[in-house]
C-alpha positions as CSV (number, residue, x, y, z in Angstrom):
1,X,308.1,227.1,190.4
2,X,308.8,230.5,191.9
3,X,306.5,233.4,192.5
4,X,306.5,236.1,189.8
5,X,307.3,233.5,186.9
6,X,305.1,233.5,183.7
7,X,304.4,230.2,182.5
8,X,302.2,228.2,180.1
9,X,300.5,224.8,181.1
10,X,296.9,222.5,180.0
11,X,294.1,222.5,182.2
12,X,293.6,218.7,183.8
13,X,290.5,218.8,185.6
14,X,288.6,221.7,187.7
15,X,288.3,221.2,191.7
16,X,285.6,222.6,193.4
17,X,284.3,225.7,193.1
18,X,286.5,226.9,190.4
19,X,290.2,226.1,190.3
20,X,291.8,224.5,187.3
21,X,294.3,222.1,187.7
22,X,296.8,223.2,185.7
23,X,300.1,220.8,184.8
24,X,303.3,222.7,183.1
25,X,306.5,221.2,183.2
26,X,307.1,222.8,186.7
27,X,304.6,220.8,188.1
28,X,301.2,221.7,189.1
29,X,299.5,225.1,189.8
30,X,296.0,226.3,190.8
31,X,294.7,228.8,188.2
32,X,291.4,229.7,189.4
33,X,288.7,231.0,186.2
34,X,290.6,228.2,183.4
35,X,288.2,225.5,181.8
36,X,289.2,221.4,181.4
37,X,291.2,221.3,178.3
38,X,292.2,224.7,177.5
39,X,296.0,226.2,177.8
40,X,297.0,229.3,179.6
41,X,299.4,231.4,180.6
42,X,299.5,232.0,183.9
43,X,301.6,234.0,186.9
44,X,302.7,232.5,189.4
45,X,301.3,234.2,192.4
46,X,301.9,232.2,195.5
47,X,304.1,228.7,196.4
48,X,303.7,227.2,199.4
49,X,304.3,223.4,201.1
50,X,304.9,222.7,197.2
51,X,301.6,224.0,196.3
52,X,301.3,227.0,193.7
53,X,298.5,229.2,192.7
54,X,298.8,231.4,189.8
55,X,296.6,234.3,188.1
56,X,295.1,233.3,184.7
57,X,297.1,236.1,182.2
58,X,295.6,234.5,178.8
59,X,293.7,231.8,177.1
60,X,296.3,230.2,174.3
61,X,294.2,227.1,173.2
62,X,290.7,226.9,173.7
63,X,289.7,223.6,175.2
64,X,288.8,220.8,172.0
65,X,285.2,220.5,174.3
66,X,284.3,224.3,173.9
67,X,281.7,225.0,171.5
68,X,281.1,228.7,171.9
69,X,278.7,230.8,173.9
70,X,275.4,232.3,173.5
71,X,276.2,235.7,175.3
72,X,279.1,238.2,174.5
73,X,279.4,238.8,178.0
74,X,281.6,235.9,178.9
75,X,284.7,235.9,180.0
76,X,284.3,239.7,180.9
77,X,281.4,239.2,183.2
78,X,282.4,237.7,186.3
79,X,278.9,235.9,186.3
80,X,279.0,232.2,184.6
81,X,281.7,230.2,184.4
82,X,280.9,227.1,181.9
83,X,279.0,229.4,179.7
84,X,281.2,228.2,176.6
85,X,280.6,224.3,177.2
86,X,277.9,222.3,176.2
87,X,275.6,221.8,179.3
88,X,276.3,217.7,179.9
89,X,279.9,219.0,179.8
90,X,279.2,221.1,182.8
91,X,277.2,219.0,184.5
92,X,279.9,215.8,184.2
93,X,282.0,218.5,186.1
94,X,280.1,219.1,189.0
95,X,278.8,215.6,189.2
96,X,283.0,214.3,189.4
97,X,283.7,217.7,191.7
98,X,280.8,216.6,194.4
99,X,281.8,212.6,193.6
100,X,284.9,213.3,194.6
101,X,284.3,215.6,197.9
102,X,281.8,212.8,199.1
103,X,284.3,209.3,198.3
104,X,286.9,211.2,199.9
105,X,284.9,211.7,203.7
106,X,282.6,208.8,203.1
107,X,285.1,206.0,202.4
108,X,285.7,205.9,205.9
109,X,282.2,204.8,206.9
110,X,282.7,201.5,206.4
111,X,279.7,201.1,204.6
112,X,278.6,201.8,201.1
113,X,276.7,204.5,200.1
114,X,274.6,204.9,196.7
115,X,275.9,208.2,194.7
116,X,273.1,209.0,192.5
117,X,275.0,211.8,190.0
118,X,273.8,215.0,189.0
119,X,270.1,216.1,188.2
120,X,269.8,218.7,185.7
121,X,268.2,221.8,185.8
122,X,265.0,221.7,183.8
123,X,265.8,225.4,182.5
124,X,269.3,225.9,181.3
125,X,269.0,229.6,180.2
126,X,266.4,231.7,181.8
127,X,266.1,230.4,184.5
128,X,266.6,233.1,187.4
129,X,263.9,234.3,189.1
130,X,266.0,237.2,190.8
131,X,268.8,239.7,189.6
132,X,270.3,242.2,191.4
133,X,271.8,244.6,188.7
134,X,274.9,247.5,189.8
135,X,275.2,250.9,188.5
136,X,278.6,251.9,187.8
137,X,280.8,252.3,185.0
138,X,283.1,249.8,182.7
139,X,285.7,251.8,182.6
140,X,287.1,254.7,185.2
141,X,284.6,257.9,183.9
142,X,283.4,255.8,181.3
143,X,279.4,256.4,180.5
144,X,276.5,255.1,183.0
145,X,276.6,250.9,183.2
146,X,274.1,248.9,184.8
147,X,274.6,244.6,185.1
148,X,277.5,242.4,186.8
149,X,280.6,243.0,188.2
150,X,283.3,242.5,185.6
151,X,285.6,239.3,186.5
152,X,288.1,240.1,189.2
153,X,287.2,243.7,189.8
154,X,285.1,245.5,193.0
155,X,284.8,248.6,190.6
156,X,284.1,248.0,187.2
157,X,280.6,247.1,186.1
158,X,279.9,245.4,182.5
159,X,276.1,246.3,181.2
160,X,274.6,243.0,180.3
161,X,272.6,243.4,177.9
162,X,272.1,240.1,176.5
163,X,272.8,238.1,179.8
164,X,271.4,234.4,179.2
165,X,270.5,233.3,182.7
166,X,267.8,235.1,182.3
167,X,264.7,235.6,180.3
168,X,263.7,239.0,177.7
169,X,261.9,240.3,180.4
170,X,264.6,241.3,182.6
171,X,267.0,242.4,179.8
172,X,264.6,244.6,178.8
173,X,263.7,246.5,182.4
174,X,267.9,246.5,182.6
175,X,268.1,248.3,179.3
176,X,265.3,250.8,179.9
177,X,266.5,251.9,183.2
178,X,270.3,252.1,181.8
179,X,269.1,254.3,179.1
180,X,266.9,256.3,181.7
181,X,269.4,257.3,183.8
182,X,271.7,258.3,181.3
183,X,269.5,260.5,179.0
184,X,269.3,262.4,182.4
185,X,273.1,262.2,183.5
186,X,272.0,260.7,187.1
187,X,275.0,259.6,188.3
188,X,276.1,256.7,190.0
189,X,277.3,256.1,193.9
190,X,280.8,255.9,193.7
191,X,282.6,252.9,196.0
192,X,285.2,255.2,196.7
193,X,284.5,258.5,197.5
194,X,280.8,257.2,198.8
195,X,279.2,259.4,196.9
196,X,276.6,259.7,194.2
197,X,272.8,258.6,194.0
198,X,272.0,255.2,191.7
199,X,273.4,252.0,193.4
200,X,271.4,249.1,192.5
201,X,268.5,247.7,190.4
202,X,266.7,244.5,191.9
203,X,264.6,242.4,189.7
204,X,262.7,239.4,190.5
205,X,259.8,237.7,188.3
206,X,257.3,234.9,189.0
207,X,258.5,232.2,186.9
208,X,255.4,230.1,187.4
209,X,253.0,233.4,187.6
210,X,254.7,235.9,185.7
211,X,254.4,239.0,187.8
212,X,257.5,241.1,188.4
213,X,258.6,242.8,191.0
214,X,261.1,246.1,190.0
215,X,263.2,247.6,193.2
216,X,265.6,250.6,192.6
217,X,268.1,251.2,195.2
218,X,269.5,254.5,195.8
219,X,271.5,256.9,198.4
220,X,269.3,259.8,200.0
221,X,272.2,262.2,199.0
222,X,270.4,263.4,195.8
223,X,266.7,264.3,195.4
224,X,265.1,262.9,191.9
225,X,261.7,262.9,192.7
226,X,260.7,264.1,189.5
227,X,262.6,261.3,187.6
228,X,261.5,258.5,189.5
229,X,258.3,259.2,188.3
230,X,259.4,259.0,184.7
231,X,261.2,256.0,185.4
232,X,257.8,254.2,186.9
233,X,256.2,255.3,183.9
234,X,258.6,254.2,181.4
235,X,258.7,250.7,183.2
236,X,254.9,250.5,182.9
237,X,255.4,251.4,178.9
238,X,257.7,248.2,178.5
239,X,256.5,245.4,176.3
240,X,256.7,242.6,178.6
241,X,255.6,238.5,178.6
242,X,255.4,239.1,182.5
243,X,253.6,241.5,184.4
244,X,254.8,244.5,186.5
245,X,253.0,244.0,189.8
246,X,254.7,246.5,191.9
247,X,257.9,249.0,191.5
248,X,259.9,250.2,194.6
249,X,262.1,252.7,195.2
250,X,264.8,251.5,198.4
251,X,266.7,254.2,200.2
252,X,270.1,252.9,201.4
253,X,273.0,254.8,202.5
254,X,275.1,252.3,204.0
255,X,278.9,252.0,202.4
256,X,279.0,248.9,202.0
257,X,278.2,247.1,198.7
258,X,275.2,245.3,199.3
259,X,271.4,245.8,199.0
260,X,269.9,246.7,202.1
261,X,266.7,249.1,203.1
262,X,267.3,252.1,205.3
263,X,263.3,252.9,203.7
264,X,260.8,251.5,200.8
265,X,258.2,253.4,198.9
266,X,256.0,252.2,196.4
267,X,255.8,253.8,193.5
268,X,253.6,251.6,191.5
269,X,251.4,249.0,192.6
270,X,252.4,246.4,196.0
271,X,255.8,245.3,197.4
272,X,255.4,241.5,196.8
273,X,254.2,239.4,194.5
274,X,253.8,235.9,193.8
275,X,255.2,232.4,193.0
276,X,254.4,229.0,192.7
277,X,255.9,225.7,193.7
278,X,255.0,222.3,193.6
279,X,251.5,223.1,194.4
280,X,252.0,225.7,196.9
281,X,251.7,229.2,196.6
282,X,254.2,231.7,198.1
283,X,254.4,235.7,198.7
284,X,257.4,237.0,198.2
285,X,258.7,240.7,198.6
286,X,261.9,242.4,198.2
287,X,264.4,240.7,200.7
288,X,262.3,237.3,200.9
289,X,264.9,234.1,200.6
290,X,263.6,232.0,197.5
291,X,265.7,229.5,195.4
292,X,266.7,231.8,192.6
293,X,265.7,228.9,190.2
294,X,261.9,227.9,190.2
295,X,262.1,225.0,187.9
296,X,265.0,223.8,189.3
297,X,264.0,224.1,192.8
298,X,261.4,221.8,192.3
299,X,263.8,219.0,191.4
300,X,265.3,219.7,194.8
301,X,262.9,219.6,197.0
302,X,261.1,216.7,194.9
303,X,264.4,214.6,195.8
304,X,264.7,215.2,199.1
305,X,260.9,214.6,199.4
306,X,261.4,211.0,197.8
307,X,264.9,211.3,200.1
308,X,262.6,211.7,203.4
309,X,259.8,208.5,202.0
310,X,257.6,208.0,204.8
311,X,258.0,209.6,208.3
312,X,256.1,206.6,210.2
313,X,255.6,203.2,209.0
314,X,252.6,203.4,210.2
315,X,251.6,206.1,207.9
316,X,250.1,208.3,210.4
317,X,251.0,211.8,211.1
318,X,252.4,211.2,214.2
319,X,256.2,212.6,213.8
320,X,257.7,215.9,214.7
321,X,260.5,217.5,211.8
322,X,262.9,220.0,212.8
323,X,263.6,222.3,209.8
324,X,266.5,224.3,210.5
325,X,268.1,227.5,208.8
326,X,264.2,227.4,207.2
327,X,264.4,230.5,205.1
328,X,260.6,231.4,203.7
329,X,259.4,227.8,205.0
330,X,259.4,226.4,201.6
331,X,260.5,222.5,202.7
332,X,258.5,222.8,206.0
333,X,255.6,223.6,204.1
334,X,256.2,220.7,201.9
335,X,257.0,218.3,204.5
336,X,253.5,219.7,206.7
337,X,251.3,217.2,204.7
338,X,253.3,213.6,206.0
339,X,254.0,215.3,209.7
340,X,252.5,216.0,213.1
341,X,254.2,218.9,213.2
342,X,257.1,220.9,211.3
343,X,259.3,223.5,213.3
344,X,261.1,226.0,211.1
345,X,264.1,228.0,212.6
346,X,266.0,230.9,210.9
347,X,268.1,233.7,211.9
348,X,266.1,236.4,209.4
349,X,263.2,237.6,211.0
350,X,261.6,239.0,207.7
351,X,261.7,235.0,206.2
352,X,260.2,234.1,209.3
353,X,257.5,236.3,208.8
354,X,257.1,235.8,205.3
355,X,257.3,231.5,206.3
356,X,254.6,232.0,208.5
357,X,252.4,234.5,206.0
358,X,252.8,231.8,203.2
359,X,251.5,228.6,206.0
360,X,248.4,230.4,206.4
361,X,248.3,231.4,202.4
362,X,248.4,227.6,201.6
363,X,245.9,226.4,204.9
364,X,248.6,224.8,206.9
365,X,248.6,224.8,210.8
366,X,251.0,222.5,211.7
367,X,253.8,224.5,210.6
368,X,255.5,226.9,213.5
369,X,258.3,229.0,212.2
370,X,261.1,230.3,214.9
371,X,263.3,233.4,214.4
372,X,266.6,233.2,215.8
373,X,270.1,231.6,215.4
374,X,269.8,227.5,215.4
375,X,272.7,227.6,217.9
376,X,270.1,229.5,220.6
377,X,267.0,228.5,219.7
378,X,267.6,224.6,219.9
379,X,267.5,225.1,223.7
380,X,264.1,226.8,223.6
381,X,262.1,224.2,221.5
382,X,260.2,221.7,224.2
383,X,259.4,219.5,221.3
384,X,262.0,217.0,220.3
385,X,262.2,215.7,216.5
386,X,261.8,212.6,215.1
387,X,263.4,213.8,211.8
388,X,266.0,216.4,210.9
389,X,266.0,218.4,207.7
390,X,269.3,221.1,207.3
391,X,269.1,223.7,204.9
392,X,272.1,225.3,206.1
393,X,273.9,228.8,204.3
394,X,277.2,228.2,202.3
395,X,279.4,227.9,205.5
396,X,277.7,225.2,206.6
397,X,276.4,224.3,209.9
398,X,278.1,225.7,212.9
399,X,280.3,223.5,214.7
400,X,278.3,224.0,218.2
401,X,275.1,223.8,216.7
402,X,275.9,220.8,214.8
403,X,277.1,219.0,218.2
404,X,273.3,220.0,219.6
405,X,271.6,218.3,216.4
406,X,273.7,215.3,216.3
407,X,272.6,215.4,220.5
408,X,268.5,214.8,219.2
409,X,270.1,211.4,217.7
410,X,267.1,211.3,215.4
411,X,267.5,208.2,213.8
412,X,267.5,209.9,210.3
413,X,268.0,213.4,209.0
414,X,268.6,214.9,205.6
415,X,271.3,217.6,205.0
416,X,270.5,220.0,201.7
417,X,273.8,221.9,200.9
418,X,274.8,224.8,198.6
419,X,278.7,224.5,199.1
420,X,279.8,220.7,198.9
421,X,283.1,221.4,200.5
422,X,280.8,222.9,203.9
423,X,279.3,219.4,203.2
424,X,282.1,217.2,203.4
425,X,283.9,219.1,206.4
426,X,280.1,218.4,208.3
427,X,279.4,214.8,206.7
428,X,283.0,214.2,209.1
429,X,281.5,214.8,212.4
430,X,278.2,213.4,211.4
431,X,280.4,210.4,210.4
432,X,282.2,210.4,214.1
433,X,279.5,210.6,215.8
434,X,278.1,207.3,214.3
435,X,276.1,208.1,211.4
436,X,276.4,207.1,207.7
437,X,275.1,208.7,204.5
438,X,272.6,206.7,202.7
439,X,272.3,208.2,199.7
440,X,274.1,211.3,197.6
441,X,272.9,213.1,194.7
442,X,273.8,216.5,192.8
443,X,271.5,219.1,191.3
444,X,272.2,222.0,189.0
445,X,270.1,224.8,190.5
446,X,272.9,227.3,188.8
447,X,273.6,226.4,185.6
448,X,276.5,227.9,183.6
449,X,278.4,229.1,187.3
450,X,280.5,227.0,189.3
451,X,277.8,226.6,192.2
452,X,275.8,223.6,193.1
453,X,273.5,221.7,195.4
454,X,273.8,218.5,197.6
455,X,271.7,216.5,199.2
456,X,272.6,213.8,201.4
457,X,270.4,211.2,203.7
458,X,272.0,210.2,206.7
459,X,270.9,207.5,209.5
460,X,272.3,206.4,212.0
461,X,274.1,203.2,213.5
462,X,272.1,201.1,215.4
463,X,273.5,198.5,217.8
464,X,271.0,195.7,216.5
465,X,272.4,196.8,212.7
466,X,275.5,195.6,213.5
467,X,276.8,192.7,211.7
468,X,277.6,189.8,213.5
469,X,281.0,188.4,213.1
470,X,282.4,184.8,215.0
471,X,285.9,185.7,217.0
472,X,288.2,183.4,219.1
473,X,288.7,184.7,222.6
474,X,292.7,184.9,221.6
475,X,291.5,187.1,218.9
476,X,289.4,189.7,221.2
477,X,291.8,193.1,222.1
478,X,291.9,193.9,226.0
479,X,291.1,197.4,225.2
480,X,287.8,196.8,224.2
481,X,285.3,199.8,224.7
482,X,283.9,197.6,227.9
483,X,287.4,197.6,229.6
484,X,288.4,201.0,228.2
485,X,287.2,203.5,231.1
486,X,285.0,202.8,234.2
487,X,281.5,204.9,234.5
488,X,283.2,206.8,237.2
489,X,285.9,208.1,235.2
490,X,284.1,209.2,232.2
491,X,281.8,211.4,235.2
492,X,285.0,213.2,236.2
493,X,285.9,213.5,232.5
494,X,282.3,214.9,231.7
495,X,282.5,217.0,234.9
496,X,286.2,218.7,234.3
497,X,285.5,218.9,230.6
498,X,282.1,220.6,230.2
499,X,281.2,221.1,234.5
500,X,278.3,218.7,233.7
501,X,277.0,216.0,236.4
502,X,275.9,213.0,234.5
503,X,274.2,209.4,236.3
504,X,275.2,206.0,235.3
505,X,271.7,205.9,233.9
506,X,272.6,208.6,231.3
507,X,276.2,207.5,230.8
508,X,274.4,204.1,229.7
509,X,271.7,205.3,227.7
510,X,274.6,206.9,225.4
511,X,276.8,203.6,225.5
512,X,273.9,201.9,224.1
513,X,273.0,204.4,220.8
514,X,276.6,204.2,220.2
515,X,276.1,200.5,219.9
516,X,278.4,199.4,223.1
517,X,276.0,196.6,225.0
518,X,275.4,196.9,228.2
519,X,274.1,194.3,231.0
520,X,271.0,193.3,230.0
521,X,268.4,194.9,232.3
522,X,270.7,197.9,233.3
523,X,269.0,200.1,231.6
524,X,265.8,199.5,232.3
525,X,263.3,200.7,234.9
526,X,262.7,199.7,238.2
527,X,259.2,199.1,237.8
528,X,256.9,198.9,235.0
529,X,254.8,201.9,235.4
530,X,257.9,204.0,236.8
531,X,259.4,206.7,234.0
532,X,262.9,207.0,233.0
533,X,264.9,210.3,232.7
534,X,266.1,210.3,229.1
535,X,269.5,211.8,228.7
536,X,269.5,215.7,227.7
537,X,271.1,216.7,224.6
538,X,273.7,218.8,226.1
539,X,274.7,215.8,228.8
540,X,274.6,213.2,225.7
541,X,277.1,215.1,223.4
542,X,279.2,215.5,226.8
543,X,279.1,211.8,227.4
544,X,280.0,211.1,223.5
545,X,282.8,213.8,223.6
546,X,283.9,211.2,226.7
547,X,284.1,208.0,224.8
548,X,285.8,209.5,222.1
549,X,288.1,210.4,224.6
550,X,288.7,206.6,225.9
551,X,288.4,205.2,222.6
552,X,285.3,203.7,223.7
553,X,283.7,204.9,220.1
């Protein structure tokens, strides 16, 4: 196989998110945007280490599990991606895709874990609650578009029109403000020369309330006062199932290609409105995180609810939870009724705002919501946690943050992903640093597109959950973790490693989480009314990092 050559080949199987397998008689090639089943032709674009990847150039057979699509977008829009496959299709997909990610880090636990498939969502079309809509054209000087970016381009915009992943309301707000626009030959900021006036519409709607919320997004290089007023009132003449609750009008003049708010006016109505979600109501404006599927994010957080079971076994509210990259606060607010206390951290302050609006909207006051990166606000919280939930972006958890949370030992946490690969590469150091998933499951909160969530329970390895096996002292390996390092050499490793001073008392402390036994009473307090210094995080992950090192763990 050499870069440049044409060649035909059949689909295998699709890896995560999107890359079929394709087998030719040259062996195998990554064609990225091919379904299960079908055969291509495809360029060769890159071979390396006996690995190809090639551009999809045509679709020769369609795949004998295709049954045609509801929307004549596909396969132009760069939107959905299993459109033309009957849903249990797709979902069989990402059930094997996320199967396959897990078996492949969690065979080396050593003990078995319960995958529980994939969860549909209970919406298959319709289902977005938000849509953020480009102005541009299909074609170069082609007529006004508004919708998606077409498949593989920056530039080119196809009009959706009859997109299916939402619902009537928002194909017809698209459709009046395409029409709009070009009745009154507003142009469009151009990518290129960073000029012109229309960039974006954003549209989200209520799915549970109905109310809608309308945002147009434009440069400040043009003034259109006069048509913005139209516009407003030929939004408010639509015949809608949903109700407009408030329409925006966003200045943004920054280059890049992304929605963000230089300024906001109001020109009709408020700047939020609302949603509900399993019981609890929530505010939500403009640039407010929300899972972009209502229906289905109740399924999620309903699993990892049932995930969590109870905090104490006592059943009182006596536990702390950590709920970290916390968005709007929509977990923390679930998990407020079972806990002491719920500590929400995340990076955007407007979420953290809107988290803390939404606690008070729904009578909670054991919810506190923290903005800030994990990585730096970790070392401010006095509370420690007695559970862990992670709600992390796509990218996953950073690696130094993760070493501060695995520090906590908590001796459970739940980890909700949106990128299963970020999962698996995180489920490894999890796994290293003696902890074991539970339980696995899948859910489709993005039907049609290549995207799905996780979520995993984790708990951790106890030395009294150990099982207990008989061994002949011929049998038994001098390089046990007893005989491995002495407590004094693991303190200059510590010390010349991280410049940390750690005591025997600390250094034993960690020994004995990690399961390694130590003398019995050498851990233990002088006295019975004396208290013991519990190892800090930042001194436990030092002293772990050290009996890696040794091979002590």
């Amino acid at each position: 196989m050499k870069k440049g050559e044409i060649l035909e080949g059949t689909v295998e199987r699709i890896e995560f998110p999107n890359k079929g397998i394709v087998i030719c008689g040259e062996g195998e090639c990554v064609v990225k945007n091919a379904l299960p089943g079908q055969r291509v032709s495809f360029m060769v674009q890159k071979v390396r280490k006996g690995k190809a990847e090639g551009r999809l150039l045509e679709i020769l057979e369609k795949s004998p599990e295709e049954t045609g699509n509801p929307c004549s977008h596909f396969g132009i829009c760069g939107g959905c991606t299993y459109l033309s496959f009957p849903y249990e299709g797709q979902l069989k997909i990402k059930e094997k895709q996320v199967k396959k990610l897990l078996d492949a880090v969690l065979e080396k636990q050593g003990k078995e874990y319960i995958f529980e498939g994939i969860k549909a969502s209970p919406r298959p079309y319709g289902y977005r609650n938000k849509m953020e809509f480009s102005f541009g054209d299909e074609v170069k000087d082609g007529p006004l578009a508004l919708g998606m970016h077409k498949r593989g381009s920056f530039y080119d915009i196809v009009t959706v029109k009859e997109c299916q992943i939402v619902d009537g309301d928002y194909r017809k707000i698209l459709g009046c403000a395409r029409e709009y626009f070009a009745d009154r030959n507003v142009g469009f900021f151009h990518r290129l020369r960073h000029e012109g006036y229309l960039r974006h519409l954003l549209v989200r709607k209520g799915a549970k309330t109905g109310e809608i919320l309308v945002a147009l997004v434009t440069t400040t290089q043009e003034e259109h006062a006069h048509e913005l007023e139209g516009f407003r009132d030929a939004l408010l003449r639509l015949e809608l199932e949903g109700k407009i609750v408030g329409i925006l009008h966003t200045e943004n003049d920054s280059n890049a290609d992304v929605i963000k708010n230089d300024r906001t006016m109001v020109l009709y109505g408020q700047d939020f409105f609302y949603e509900e979600l399993l019981g609890l109501k929530f505010r939500i404006s403009e640039f407010s995180f929300f899972q972009t599927n209502t229906y289905g994010a109740e399924v999620l957080y309903r699993t990892a609810r049932e995930y969590i079971g109870a905090l104490s076994e006592s059943g009182e509210k006596d536990k702390v939870v950590y709920d970290l990259y916390s968005g709007t606060g929509t977990i923390a607010q679930i998990m407020a009724d079972v806990a002491k206390k719920v500590i929400g951290v995340e990076i955007v302050e407007e979420a953290v705002e809107a988290a803390r609006r939404n606690a008070a909207l729904n009578g909670l006051d054991n919810c506190e919501f923290i903005a800030g990166d994990v990585l730096e606000v970790l070392d401010r919280i006095d509370e420690k946690p007695d559970f862990i939930i992670l709600d992390p972006p796509r990218d996953g958890v950073h690696p130094k943050a993760l070493k501060k949370i695995i520090g906590y030992g908590v001796d459970r946490l739940l980890y909700i992903s949106c990128k299963p690969t970020s999962l698996a590469r995180d489920l490894e150091v999890f796994l290293a640093n003696g902890y074991v998933v539970d339980r696995g499951v899948a859910v489709d909160q993005f039907p049609w597109t290549a995207n799905v969530e996780t979520v995993c329970l984790l708990s951790k390895l106890h030395a009294n959950q150990h099982i207990e096996v008989e061994l002949q002292m011929d049998e038994l390996d001098l390089t046990a973790a007893e005989s491995k390092a002495t407590y004094e050499e693991i303190k200059k490793y510590v010390l010349k490693q991280s410049g940390l001073k750690v005591s025997n008392l600390y250094i034993a402390q960690v020994k004995q989480k990690c399961g390694i036994i130590e003398r019995e009473n050498y851990n233990l307090p002088k006295s019975e009314n004396s208290r013991q210094p519990k190892c800090p995080p930042e001194k436990e992950v030092a002293i772990r990092e050290a009996l890696e090192h040794f091979r002590m763990i």
